[in-house]
Backbone bond lengths (Angstrom), bond angles and torsions (degrees), N, CA, C in turn:
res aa  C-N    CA-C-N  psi(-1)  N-CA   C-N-CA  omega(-1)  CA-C   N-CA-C  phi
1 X - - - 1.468 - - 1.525 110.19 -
2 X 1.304 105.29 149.85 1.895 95.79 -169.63 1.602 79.51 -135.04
3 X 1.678 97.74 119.76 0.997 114.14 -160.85 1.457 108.20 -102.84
4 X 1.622 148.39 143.73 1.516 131.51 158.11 1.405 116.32 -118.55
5 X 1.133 116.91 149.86 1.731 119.91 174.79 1.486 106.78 -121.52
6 X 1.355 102.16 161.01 1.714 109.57 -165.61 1.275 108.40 -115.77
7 X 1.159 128.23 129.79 1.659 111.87 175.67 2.152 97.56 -124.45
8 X 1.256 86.62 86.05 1.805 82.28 172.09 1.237 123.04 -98.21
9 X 1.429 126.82 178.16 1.194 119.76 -166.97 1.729 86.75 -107.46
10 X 1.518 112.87 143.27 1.262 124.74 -151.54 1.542 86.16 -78.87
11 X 1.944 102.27 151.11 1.420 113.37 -170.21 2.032 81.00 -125.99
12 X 2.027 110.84 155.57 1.279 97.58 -169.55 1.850 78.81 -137.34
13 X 1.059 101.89 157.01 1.727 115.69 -172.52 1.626 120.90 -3.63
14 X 1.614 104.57 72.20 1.392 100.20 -143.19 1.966 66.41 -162.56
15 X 1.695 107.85 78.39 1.737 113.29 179.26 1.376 109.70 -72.22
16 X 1.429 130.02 -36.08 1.080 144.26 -169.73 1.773 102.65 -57.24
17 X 1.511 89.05 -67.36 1.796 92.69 -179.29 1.087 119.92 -66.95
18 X 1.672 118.99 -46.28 1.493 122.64 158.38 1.672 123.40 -6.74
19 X 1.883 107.79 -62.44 1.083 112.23 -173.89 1.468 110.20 -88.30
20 X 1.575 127.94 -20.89 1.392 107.46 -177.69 1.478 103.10 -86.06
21 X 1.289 152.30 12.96 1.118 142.05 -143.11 2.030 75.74 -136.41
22 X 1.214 114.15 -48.37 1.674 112.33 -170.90 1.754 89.49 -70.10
23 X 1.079 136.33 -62.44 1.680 132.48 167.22 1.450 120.54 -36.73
24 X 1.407 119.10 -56.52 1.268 113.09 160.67 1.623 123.49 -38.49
25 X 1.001 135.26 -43.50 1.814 139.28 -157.88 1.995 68.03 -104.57
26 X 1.208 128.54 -90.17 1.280 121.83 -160.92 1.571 119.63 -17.53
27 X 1.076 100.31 -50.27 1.726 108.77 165.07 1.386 130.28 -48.26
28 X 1.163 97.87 -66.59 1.878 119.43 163.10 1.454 123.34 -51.30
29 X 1.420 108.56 -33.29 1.424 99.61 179.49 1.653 91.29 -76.44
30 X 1.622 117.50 -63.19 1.372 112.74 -169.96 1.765 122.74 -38.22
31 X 0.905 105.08 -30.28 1.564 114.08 171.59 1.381 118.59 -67.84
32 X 0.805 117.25 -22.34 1.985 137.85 -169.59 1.451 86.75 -101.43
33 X 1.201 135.68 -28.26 1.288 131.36 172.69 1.735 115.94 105.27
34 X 1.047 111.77 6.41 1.624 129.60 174.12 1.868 97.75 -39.42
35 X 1.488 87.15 139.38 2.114 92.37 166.59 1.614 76.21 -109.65
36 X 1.375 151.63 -44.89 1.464 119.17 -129.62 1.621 99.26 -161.80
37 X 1.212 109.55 98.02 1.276 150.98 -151.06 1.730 104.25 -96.25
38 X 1.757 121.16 108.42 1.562 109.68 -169.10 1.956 103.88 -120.68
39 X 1.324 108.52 109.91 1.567 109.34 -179.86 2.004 95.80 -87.78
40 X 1.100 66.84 -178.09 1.739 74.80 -174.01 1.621 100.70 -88.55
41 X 1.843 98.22 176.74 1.247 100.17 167.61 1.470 131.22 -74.53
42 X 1.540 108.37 168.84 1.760 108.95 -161.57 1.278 109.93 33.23
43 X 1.182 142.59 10.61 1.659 123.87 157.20 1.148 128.00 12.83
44 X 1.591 93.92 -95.29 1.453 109.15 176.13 1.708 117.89 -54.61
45 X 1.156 122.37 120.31 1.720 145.67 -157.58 1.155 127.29 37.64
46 X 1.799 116.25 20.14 1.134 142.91 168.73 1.674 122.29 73.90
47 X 1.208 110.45 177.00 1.568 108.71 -176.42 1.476 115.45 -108.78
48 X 1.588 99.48 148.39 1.707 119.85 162.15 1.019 114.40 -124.97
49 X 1.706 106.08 169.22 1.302 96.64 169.21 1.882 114.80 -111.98
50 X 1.447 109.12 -4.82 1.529 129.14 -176.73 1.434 109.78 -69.94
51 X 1.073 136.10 122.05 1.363 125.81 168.76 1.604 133.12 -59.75
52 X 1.160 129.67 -8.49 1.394 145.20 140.95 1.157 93.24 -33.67
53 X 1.370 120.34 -109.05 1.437 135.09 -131.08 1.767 93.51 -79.31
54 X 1.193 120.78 -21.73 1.981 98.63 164.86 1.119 108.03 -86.83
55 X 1.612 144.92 -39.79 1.308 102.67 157.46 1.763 143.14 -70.80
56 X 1.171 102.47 7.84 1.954 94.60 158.89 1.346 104.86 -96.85
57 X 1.313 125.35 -2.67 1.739 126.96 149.25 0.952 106.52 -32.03
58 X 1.473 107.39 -93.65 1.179 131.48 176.16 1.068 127.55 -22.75
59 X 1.357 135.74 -54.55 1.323 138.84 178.93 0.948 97.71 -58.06
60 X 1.387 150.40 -79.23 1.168 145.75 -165.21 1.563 130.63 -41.49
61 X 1.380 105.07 -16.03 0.895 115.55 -169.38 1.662 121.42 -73.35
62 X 0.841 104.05 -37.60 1.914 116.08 177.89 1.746 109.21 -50.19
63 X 1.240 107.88 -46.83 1.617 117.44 175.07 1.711 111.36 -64.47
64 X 1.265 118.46 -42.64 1.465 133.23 168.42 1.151 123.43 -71.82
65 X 1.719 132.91 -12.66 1.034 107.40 168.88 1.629 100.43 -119.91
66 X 1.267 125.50 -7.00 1.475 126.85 124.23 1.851 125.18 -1.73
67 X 1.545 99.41 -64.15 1.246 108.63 -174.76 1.794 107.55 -79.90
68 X 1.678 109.11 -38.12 1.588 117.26 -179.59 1.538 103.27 -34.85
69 X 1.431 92.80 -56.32 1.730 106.76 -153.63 1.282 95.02 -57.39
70 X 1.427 119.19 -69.96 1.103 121.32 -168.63 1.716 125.30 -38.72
71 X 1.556 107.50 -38.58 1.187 104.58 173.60 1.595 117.74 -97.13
72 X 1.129 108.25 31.30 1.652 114.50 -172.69 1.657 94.27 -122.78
73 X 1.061 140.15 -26.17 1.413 172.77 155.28 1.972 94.24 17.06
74 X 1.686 109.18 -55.28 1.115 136.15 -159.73 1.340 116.49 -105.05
75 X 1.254 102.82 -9.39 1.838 109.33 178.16 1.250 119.49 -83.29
76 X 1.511 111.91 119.01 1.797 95.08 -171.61 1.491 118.24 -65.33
77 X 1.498 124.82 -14.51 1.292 105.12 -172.26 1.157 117.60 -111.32
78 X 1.756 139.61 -179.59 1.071 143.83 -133.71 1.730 93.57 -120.10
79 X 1.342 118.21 137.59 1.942 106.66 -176.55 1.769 88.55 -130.54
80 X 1.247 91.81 152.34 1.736 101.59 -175.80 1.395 86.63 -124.17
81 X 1.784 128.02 128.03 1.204 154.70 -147.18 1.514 105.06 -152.69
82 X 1.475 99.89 130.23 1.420 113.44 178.76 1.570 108.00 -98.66
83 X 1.123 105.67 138.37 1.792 107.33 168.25 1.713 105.60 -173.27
84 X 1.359 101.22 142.83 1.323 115.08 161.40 1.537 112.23 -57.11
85 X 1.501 127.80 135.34 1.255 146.26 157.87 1.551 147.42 -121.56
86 X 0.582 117.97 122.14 1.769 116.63 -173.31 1.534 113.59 -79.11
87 X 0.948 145.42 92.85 1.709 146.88 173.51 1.400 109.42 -128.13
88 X 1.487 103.77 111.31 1.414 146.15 133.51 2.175 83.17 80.43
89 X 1.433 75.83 57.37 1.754 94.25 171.41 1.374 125.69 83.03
90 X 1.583 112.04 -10.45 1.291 103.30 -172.67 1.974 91.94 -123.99
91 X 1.961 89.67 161.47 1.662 88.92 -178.60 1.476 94.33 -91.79
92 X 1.355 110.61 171.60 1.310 128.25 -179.80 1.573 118.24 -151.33
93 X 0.797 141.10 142.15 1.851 157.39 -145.48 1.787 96.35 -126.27
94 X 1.421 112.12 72.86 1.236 130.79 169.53 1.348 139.97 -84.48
95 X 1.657 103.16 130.54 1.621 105.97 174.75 1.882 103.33 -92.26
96 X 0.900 132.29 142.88 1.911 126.97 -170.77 1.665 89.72 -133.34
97 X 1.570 108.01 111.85 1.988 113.37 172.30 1.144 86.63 -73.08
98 X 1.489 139.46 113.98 1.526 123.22 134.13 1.470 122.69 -107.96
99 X 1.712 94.68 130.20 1.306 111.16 -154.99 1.956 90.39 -132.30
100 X 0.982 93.61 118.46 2.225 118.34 161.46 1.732 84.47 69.19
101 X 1.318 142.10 45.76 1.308 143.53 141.90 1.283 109.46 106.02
102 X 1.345 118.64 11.15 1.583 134.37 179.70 1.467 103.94 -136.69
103 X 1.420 100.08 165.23 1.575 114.92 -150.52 1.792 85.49 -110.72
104 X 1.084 108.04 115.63 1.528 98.28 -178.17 1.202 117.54 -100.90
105 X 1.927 120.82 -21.68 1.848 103.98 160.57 1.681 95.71 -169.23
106 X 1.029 132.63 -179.35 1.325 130.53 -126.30 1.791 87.10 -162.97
107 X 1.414 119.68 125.49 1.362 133.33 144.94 1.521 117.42 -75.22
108 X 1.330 145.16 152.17 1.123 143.51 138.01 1.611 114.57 -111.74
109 X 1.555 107.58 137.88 1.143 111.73 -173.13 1.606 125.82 -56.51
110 X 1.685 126.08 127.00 1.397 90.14 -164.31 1.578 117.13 -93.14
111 X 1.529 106.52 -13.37 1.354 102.43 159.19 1.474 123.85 -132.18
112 X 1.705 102.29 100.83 1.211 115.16 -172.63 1.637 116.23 -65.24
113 X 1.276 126.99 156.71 1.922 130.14 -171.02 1.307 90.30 -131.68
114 X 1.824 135.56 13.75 1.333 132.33 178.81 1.698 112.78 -100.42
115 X 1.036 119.58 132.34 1.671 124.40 171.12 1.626 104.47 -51.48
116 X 1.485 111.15 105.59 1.301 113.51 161.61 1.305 111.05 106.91
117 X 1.296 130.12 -4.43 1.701 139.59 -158.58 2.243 99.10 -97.94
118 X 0.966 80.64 107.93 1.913 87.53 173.31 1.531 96.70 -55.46
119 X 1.325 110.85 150.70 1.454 118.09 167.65 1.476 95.98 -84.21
120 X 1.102 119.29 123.48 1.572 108.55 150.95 1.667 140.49 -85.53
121 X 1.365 137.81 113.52 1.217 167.16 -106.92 2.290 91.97 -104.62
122 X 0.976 105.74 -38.63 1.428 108.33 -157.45 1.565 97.94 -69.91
123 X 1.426 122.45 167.33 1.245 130.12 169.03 1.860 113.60 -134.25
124 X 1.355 112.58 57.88 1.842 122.75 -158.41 1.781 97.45 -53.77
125 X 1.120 120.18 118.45 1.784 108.71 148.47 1.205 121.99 -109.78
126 X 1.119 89.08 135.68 2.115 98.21 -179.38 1.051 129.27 -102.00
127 X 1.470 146.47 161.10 1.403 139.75 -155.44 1.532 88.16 -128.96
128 X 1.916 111.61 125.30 1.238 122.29 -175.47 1.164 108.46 -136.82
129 X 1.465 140.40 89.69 1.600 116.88 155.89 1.582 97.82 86.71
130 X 1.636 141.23 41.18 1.433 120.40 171.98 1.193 102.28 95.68
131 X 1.592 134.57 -30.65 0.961 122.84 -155.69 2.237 104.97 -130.04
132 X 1.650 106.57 161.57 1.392 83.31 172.62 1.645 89.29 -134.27
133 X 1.630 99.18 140.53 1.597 103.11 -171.94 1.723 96.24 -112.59
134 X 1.693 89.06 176.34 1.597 101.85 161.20 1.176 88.66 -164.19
135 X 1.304 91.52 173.37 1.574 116.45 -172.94 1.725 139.61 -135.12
136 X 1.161 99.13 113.91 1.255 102.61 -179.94 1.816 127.13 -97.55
137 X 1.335 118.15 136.02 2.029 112.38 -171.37 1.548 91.12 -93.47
138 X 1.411 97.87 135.28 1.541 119.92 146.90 1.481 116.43 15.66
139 X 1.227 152.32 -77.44 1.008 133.38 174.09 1.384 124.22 -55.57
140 X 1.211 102.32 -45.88 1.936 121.62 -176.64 1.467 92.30 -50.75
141 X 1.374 144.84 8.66 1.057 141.28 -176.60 1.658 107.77 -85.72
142 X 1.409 96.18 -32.07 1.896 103.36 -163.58 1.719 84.70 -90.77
143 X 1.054 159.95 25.97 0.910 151.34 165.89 1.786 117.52 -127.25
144 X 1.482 110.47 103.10 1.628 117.97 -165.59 1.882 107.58 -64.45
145 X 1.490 91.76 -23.14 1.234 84.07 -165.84 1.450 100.06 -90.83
146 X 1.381 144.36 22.52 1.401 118.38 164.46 1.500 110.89 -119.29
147 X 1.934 108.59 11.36 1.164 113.28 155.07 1.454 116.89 -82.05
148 X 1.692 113.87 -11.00 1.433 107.42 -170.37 1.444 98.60 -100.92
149 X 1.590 130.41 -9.96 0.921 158.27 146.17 1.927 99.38 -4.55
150 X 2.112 89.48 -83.67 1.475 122.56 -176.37 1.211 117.77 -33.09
151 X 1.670 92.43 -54.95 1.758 106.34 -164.41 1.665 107.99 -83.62
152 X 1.552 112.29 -31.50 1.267 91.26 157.22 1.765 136.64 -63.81
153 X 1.168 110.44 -0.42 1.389 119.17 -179.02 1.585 109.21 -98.62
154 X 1.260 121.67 5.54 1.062 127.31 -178.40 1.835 120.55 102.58
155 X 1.015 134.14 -9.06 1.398 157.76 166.91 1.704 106.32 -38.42
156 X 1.194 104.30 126.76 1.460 110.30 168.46 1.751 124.57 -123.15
157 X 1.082 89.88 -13.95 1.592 116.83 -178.92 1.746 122.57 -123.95
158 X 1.142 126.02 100.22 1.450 127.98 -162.53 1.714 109.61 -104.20
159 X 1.408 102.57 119.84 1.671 107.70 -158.32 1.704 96.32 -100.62
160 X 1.145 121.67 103.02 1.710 115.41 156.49 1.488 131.80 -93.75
161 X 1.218 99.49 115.41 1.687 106.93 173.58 1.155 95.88 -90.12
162 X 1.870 110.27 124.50 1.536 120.05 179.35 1.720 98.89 -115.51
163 X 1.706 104.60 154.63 1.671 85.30 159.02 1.591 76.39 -150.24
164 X 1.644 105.29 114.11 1.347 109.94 149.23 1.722 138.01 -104.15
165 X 1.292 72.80 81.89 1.512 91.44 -159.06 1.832 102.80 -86.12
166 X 1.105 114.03 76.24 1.965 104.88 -150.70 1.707 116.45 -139.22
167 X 1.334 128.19 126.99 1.225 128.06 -161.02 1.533 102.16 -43.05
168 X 1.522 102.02 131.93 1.857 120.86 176.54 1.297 121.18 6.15
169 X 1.656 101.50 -71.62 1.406 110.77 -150.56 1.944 87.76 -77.74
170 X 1.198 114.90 -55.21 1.758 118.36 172.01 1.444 107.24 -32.95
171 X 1.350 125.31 -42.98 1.228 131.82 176.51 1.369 128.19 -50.15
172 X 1.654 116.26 -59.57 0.980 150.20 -139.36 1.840 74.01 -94.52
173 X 1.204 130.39 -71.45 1.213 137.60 -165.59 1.693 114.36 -55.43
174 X 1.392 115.37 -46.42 1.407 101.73 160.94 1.689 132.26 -90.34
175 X 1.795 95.78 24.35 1.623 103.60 177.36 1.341 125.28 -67.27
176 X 1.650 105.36 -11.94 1.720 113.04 166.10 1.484 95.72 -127.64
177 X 0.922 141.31 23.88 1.565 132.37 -171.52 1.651 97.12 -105.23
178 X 1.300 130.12 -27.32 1.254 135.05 167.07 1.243 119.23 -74.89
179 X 0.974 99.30 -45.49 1.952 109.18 167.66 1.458 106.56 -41.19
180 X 1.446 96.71 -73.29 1.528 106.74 167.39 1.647 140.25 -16.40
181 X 1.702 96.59 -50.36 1.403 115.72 179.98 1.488 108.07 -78.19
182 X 0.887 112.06 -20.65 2.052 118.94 -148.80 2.008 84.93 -95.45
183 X 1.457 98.44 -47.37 1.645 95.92 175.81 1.489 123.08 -75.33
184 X 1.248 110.78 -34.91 1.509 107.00 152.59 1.705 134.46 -61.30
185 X 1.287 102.47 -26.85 1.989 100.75 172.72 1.649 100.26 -71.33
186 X 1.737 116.02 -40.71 1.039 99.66 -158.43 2.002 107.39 -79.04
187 X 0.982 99.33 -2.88 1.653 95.27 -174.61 1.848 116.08 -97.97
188 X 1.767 82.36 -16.13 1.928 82.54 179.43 1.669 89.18 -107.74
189 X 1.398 132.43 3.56 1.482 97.92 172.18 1.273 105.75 -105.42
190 X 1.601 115.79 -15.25 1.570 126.57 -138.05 1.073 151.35 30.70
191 X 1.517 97.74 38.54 1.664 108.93 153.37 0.938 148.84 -113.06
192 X 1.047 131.29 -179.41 1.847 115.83 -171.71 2.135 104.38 -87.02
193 X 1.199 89.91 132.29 1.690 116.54 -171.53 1.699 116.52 -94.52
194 X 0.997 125.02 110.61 1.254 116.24 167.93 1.483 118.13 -117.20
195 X 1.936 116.16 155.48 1.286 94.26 -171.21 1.689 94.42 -148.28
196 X 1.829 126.62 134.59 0.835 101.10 -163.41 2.393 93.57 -121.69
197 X 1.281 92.66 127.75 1.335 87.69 179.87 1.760 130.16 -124.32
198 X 1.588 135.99 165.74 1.328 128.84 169.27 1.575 108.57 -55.65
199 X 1.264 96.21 166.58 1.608 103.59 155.58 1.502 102.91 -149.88
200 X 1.396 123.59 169.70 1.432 135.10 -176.16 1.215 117.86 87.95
201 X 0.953 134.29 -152.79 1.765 148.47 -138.62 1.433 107.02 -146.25
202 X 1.434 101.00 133.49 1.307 123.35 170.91 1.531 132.88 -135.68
203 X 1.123 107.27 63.83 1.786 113.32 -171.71 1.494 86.23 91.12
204 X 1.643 107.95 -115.29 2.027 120.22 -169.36 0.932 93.20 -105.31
205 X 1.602 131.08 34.66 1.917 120.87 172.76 1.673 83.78 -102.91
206 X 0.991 74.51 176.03 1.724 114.42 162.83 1.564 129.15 -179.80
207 X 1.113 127.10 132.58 0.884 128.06 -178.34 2.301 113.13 -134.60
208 X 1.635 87.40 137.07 1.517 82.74 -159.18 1.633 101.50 -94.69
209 X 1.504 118.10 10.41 1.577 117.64 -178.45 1.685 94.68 63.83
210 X 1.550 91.59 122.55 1.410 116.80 132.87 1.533 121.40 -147.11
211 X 1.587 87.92 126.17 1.514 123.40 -162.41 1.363 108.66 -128.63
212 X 1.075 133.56 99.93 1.548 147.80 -167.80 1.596 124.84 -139.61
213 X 1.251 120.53 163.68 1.403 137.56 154.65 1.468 121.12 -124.31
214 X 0.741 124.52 146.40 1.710 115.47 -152.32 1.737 95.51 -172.68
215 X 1.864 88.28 114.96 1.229 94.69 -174.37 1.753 138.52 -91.78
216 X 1.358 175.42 138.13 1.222 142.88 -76.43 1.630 96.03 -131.69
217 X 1.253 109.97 12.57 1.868 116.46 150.41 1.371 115.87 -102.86
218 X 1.442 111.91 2.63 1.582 122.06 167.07 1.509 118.49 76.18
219 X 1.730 101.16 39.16 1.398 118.41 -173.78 1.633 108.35 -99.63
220 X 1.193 147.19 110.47 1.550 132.60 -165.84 1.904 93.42 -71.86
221 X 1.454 94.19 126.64 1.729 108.59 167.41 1.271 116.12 -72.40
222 X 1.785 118.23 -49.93 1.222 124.05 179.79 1.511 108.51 -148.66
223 X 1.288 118.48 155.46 1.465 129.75 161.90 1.303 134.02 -126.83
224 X 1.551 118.21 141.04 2.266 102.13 164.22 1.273 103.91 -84.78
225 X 1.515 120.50 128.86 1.406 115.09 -169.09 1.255 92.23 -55.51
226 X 1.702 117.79 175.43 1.554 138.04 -176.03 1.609 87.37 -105.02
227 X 2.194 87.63 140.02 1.252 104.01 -160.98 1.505 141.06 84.37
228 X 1.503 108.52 -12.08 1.468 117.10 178.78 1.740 100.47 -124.07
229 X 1.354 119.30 162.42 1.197 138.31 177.16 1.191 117.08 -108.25
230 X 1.535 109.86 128.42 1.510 112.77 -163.85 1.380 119.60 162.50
231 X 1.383 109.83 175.06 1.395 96.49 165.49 1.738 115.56 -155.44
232 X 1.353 102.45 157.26 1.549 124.03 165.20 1.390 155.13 -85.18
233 X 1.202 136.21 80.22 1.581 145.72 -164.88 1.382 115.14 -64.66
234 X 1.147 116.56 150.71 1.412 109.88 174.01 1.579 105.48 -154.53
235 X 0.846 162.86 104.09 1.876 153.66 100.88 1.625 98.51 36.51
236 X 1.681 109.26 103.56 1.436 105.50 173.21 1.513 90.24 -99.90
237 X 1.391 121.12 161.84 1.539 113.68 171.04 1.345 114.47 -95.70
238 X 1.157 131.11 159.54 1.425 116.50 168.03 1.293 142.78 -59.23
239 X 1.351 116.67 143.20 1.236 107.21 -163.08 1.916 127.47 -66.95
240 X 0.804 119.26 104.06 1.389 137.82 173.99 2.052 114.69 -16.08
């Protein structure tokens, strides 16, 4: 599987740019030859943690990824997208596979750190390219057991959408503390870990990106340096 991760600089209720900036890297990876393409979490119109402002996320969201699909329609490969969602009354802290212009299945975060966000209960694995992933968001990281969760479901490959998008000093403090986590899932589950995150400034945020591949002896394969925008490919091998 030839895998890519995105490290953009976070875009905030702003659908227009949202989608040319998720098309832009969507393009580029597909050209580089990527099957399975990882943006960070909440991506799409970015993240909070207040319940106000993620649910008018949310709402918005149905019309916006409406338009994703549609213009993703033609891309051969598959992108895993973070966004807040509203279903059947409750919000949810979502990963969305969309693959050939349709959304083919949906993570919910299982332990959300947002005001108002349902944990979601499911553990989905998908079959990609040789390989079968699942996925865990950014927090679900500090918790071993919902990586052992994955792999008991059959998972060999563990996808994290991070967005540490978080006041300075919070920042500065989990700038190796994530590192940390991403090398620890991959050495107690033993599989290969990927993680796709923001970088840059937001009012008193900051966030320095961590965007990695990290292999299941807990060696990093590749990185987007921290602080720059971009992204990284790597050759996963098949699964054994």
């Amino acid at each position: 599987m030839r895998l890519a991760i995105i490290q953009p600089r976070a875009v905030y209720d702003d659908p227009a740019a949202t989608i040319a900036v998720t098309l832009e890297h969507w393009r580029a990876a597909s050209a580089l030859g990527a099957r399975l393409i990882l943006f960070p979490e909440a991506w799409l119109l970015g993240h909070a943690y207040d319940a106000p402002v993620i649910h008018a996320r949310a709402a918005s969201m149905p019309p916006l990824l409406e338009r994703l699909c549609d213009a993703s329609r033609a891309l051969p490969a598959t992108a895993i997208v973070g966004a807040f969602e509203a279903i059947d009354g409750w919000i949810f802290n979502n990963a969305l596979i969309i693959e050939a212009g349709r959304i083919k299945g949906r993570y919910a975060k299982s332990h959300p750190n947002e005001d108002g966000v349902t944990p979601g209960v499911a553990m989905p694995v998908f079959d990609g390219d040789g390989r079968r992933y699942a996925i865990n968001i950014c927090n679900d990281a500090n918790h071993p057991a919902t990586a052992a969760r994955a792999v008991a479901a059959g998972a060999d490959l563990l996808l994290y959408p991070l967005n540490n998008m978080l006041p300075a000093t919070v920042a500065e403090r989990w700038r190796s503390r994530s590192v940390d986590n991403l090398v620890d899932r991959a050495r107690e589950t033993g599989c290969w870990i990927a993680s796709s995150d923001v970088t840059g400034e937001a009012g008193e945020r900051v966030a320095f990106g961590c965007t990695m591949i990290v292999r299941p002896d807990g060696t990093i394969a590749t990185r987007v340096p921290e602080g720059e925008v971009g992204m990284a490919i790597h050759d996963l091998p098949l699964a054994s």
